[in-house]
C-alpha positions in Angstrom: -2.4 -9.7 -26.2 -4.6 -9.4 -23.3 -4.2 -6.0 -20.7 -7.2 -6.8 -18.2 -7.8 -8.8 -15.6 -10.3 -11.1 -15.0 -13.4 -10.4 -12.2 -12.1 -12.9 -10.5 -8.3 -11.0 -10.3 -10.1 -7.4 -10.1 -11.9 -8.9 -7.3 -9.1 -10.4 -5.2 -7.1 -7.5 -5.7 -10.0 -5.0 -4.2 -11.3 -7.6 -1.0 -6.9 -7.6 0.0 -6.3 -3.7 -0.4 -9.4 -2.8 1.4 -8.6 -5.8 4.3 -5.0 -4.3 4.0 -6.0 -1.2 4.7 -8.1 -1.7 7.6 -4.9 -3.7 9.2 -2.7 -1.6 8.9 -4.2 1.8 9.6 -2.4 5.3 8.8 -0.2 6.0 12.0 2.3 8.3 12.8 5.9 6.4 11.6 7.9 5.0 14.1 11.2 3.7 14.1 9.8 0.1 15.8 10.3 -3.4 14.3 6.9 -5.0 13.4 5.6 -7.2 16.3 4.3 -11.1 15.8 0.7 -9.6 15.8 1.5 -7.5 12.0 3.2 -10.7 11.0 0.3 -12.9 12.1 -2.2 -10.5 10.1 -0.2 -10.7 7.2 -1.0 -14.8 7.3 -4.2 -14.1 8.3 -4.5 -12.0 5.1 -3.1 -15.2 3.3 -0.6 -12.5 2.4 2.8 -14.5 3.3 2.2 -17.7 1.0 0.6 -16.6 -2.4 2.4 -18.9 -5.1 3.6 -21.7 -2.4 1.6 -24.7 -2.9 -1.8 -24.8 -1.7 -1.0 -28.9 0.4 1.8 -26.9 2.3 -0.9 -23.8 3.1 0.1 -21.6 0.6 -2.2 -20.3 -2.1 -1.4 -22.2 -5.0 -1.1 -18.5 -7.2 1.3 -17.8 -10.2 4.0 -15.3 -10.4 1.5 -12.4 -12.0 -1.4 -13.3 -9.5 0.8 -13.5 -6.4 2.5 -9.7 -7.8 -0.4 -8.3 -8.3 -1.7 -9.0 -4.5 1.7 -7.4 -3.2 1.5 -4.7 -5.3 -1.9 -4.1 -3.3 -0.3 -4.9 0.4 2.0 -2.1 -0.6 -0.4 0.4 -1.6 -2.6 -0.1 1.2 0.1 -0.7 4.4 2.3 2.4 4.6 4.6 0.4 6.4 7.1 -0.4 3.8 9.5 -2.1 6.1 6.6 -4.5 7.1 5.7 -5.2 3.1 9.6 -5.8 2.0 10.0 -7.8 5.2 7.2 -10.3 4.4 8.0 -9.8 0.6 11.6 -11.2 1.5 10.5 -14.0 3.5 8.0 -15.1 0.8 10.3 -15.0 -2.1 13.9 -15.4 -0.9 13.2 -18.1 1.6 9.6 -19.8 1.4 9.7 -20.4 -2.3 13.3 -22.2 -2.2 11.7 -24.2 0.2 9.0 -25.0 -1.6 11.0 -25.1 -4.6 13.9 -27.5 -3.5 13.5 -28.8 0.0 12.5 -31.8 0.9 9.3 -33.2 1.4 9.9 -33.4 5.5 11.2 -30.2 5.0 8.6 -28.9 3.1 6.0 -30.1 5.3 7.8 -29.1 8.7 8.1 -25.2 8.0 6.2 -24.3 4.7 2.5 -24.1 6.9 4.4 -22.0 9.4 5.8 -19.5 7.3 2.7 -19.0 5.0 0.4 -19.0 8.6 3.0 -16.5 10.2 3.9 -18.6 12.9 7.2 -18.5 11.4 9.4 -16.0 10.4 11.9 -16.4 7.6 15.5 -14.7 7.0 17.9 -14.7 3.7 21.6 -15.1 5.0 23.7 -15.0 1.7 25.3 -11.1 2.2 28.4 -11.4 3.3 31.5 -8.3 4.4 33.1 -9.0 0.9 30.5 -11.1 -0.7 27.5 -8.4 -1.5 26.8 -8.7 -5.4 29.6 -11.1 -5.8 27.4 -14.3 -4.7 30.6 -16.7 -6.1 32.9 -15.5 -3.1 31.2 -16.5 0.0 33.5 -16.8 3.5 31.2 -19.2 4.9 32.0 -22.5 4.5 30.2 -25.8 5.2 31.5 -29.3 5.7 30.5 -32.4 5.2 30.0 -34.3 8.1 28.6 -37.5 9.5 24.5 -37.1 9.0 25.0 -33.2 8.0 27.0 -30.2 7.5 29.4 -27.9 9.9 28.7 -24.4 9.1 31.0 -21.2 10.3 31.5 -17.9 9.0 29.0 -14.9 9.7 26.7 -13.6 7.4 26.6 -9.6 7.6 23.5 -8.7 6.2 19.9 -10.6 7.4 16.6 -9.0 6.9 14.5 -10.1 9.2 17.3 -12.1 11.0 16.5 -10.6 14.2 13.5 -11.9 14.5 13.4 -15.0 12.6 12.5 -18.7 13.3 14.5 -20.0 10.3 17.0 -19.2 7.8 17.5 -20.2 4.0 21.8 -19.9 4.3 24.3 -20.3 1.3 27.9 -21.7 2.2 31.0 -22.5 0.5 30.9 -26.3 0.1 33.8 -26.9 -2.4 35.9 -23.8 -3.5 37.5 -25.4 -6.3 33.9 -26.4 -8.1 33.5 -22.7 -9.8 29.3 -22.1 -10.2 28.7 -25.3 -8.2 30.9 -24.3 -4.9 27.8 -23.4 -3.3 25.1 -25.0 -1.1 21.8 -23.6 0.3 20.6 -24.8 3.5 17.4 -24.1 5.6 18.6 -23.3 9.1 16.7 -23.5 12.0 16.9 -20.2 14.8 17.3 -22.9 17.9 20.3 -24.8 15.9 23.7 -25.4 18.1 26.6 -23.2 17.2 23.7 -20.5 15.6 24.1 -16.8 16.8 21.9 -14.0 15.9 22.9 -10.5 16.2 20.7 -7.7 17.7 19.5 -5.1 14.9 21.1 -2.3 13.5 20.4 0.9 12.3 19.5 2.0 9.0 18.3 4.8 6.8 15.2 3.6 6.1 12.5 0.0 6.4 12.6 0.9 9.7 9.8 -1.3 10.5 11.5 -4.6 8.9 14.7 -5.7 11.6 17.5 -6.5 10.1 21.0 -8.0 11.3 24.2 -10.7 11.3 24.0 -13.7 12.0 27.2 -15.9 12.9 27.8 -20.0 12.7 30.2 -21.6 14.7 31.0 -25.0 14.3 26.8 -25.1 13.6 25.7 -28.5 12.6 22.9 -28.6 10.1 21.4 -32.1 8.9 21.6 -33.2 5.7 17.5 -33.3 5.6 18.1 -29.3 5.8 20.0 -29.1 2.5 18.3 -27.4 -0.6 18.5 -29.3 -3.5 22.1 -31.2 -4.1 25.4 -29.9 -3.0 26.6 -27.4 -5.1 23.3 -26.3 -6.6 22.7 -23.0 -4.0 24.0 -21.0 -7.1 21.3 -21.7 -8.8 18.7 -21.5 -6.2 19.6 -18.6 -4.6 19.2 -17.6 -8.8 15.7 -19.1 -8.4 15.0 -17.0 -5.6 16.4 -13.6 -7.4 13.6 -14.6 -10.0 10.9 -14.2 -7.9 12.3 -11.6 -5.5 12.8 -9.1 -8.5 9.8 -9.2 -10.2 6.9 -9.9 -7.6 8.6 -8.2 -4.3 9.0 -5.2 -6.4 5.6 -5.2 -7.1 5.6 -4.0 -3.1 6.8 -0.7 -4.4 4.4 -0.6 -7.3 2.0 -0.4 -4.4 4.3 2.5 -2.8 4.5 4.4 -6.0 0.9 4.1 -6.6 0.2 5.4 -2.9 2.6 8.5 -3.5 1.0 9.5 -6.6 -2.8 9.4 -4.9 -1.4 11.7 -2.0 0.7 14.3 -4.6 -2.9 14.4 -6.7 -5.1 14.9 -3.7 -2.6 17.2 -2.2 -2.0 19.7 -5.5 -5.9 19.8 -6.1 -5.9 20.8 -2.4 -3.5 23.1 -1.7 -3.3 26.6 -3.1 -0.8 29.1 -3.3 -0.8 32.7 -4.3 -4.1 32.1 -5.3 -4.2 29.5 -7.1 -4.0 25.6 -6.6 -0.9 23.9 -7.3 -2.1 21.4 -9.3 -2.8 24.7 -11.6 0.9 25.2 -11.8 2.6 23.3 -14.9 5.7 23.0 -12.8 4.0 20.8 -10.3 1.2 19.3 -12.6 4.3 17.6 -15.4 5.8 16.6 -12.1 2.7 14.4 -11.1 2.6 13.3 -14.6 6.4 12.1 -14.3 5.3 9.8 -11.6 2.0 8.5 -13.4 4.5 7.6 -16.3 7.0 6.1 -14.3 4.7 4.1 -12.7 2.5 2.5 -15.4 6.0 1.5 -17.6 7.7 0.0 -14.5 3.8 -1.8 -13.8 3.7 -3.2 -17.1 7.5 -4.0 -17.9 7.0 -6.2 -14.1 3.9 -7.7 -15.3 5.7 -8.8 -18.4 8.2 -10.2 -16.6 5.8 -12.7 -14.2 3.4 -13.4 -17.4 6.8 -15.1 -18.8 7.6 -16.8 -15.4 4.1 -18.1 -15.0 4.5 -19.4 -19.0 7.8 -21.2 -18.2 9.8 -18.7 -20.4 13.4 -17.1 -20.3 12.2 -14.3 -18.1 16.1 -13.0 -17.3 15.9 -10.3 -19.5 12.4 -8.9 -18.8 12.7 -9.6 -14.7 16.1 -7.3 -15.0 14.3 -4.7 -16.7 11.4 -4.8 -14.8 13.6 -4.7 -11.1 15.3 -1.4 -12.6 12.5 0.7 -13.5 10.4 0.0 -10.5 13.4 0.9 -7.8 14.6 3.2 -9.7 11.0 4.7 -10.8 10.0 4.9 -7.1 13.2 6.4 -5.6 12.6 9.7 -8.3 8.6 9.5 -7.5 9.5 9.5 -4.0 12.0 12.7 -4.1 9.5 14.1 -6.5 6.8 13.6 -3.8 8.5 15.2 -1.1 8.9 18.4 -3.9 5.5 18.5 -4.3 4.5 18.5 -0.4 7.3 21.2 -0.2 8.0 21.4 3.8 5.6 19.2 4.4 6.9 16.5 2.8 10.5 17.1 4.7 8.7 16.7 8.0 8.0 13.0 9.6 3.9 13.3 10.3 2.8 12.9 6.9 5.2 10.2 6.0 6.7 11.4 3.0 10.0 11.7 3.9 9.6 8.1 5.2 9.0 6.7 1.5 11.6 7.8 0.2 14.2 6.8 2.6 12.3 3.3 2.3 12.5 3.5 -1.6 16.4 4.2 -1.6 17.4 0.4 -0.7 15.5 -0.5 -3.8 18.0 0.1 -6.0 20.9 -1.8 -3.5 19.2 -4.8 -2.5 18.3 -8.0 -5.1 21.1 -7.1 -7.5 21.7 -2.9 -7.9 20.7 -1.0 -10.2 24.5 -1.0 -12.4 24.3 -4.8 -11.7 20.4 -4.9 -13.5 22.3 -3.1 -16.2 25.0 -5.8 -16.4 22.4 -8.7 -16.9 20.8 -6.7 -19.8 23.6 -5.9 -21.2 24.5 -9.7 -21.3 21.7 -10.6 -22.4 21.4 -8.5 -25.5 24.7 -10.3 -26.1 27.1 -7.0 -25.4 
């Protein structure tokens, strides 16, 4: 059992936080989308396309290598919104792609989305189709050369602003786990509308909206996979959306835990500094242990992917202590910066409205419990 990394991994890590951090400078938050220019850094940074194949301008990386460079775009880009944004574009639409398309496909949009010429949105939430992926409204049939999609989809990070749009529809009702196809959708397709963004409580910086097809006709090039097998690639996609986009908020935990330890060494009350009081110093130490068991039970989890394991069990433990490890670092960060940490400037307020989603998105924290509970046989 091996718990270092390699120069070559120690070094990659260091040259992408460091060019991370001079990218995306501290600034005061703002409640703006990113702009093409962050998502063209991101590319730049090579940091949109770490496991997609190297022949479609990807980076050729495993699970655990491709993690750990997120993990340092989120501790070096306060931006959180930005980093689940690119995260969410990487793992829930580019890998499918990559995964299942085909090779026109492949070859059409992969070197676009890893470049950031292209954008990338998820469309399977639905009004009454959230966690329940088996009940989807929108439907798609077969025509001749393609597929006629309608129905709206309620719920599209980054579907304001994407190019393209890895969609799940309803292709046969009556074929239980195979009643569902994925298709990659392109922005400019007939019958495609995208709604304007809406407000949330927190990734402020990542847009996110509906998007509606009516009578939208999507070739049969532009299918992932076979029909019927979206359930198991939008499955794929969960894989590697809830082990290495969580490593994102490793990055933010991390971050938080620098700024409480600087901050209790530097501020001081009634005489003393806090870091001299037990109540704040066990807090800090909460948030170191949180951290390092949520670090290693995701590292786990991509060291089995990248081994072409089972990795259901450890990538559902993993997903559950990092959301909910960062949501309680975050509250405990704002503690420790006392009324600072309520007010916008330093941005601690800001992480931990960004962290709350982490436990609703990618399958919630009582659904997380669910899958280990199943598989522990229960």
């Amino acid at each position: 059992m091996e718990f270092d990394w390699t120069a070559e991994q120690r070094a990659r890590y260091e040259e992408t936080l460091t060019a991370v951090r001079e990218a995306f400078p501290p600034r005061e938050p703002g409640t703006e989308p990113y702009t093409r220019k962050d998502w063209r850094k991101l590319g730049d940074l090579g940091l949109l396309g770490p496991p997609v194949p190297a022949r479609y301008g990807g980076r050729g990386l495993g699970a655990l290598d491709s993690a750990r460079l997120i993990e340092a775009l989120g501790r070096g880009c306060a931006e959180t919104g930005l980093v689940f944004g690119a995260s969410a574009h990487l793992f829930a639409c580019a890998m499918p792609i990559a995964e299942f398309g085909s090779e026109p496909l492949r070859r059409a949009v992969l070197p676009g989305l890893c470049s950031g010429e292209l954008i990338a949105g998820n469309a399977m939430t639905e009004a009454d189709a959230g966690s329940d992926v088996g009940s989807l409204a929108v439907t798609a049939t077969r025509t001749h050369g393609g597929w006629v999609l309608n129905g709206e989809k309620s719920f599209v990070s980054n579907g304001p602003a994407a190019d393209v749009y890895v969609a799940y529809a309803t292709t046969d009702p009556k074929a239980g786990p195979f009643s569902v196809t994925g298709f990659a959708v392109d922005r400019g397709h007939r019958g495609l509308t995208v709604g304007e963004p809406f407000g949330k409580m927190g990734l402020w910086q990542c847009p996110a909206g509906a998007i509606r097809f009516d009578d939208c006709f999507v070739p049969n090039e532009r299918v992932l996979g076979q029909e019927g097998q979206g359930g198991l690639i939008f499955q794929y996609s969960m894989g590697w959306e809830r082990s290495c986009l969580f490593a994102g908020y490793l990055g933010l935990a991390d971050r938080l835990l620098e700024r409480c330890v600087a901050h209790a060494r530097r501020r001081r009350q009634f005489g003393r500094r806090l870091a001299q009081f037990q109540a704040v110093s066990h807090r800090i130490a909460e948030m170191k242990l949180r951290l390092e068991a949520a670090r290693l039970l995701l590292y786990r989890a991509c060291w089995e992917m990248d081994r072409g394991e089972d990795a259901r069990l450890s990538i559902a433990l993993s997903k559950l202590a990092v959301s909910e490890g960062v949501l309680a670092s975050a509250l405990d960060a704002v503690r420790v910066f006392g009324g600072r940490g309520y007010q916008s400037a330093d941005g601690i307020e800001a992480a931990l409205r960004d962290a709350v989603p982490s436990v609703l998105f990618s399958g919630t924290s009582d659904i997380q419990r669910e899958l280990i509970a199943k598989e522990l046989g229960l």
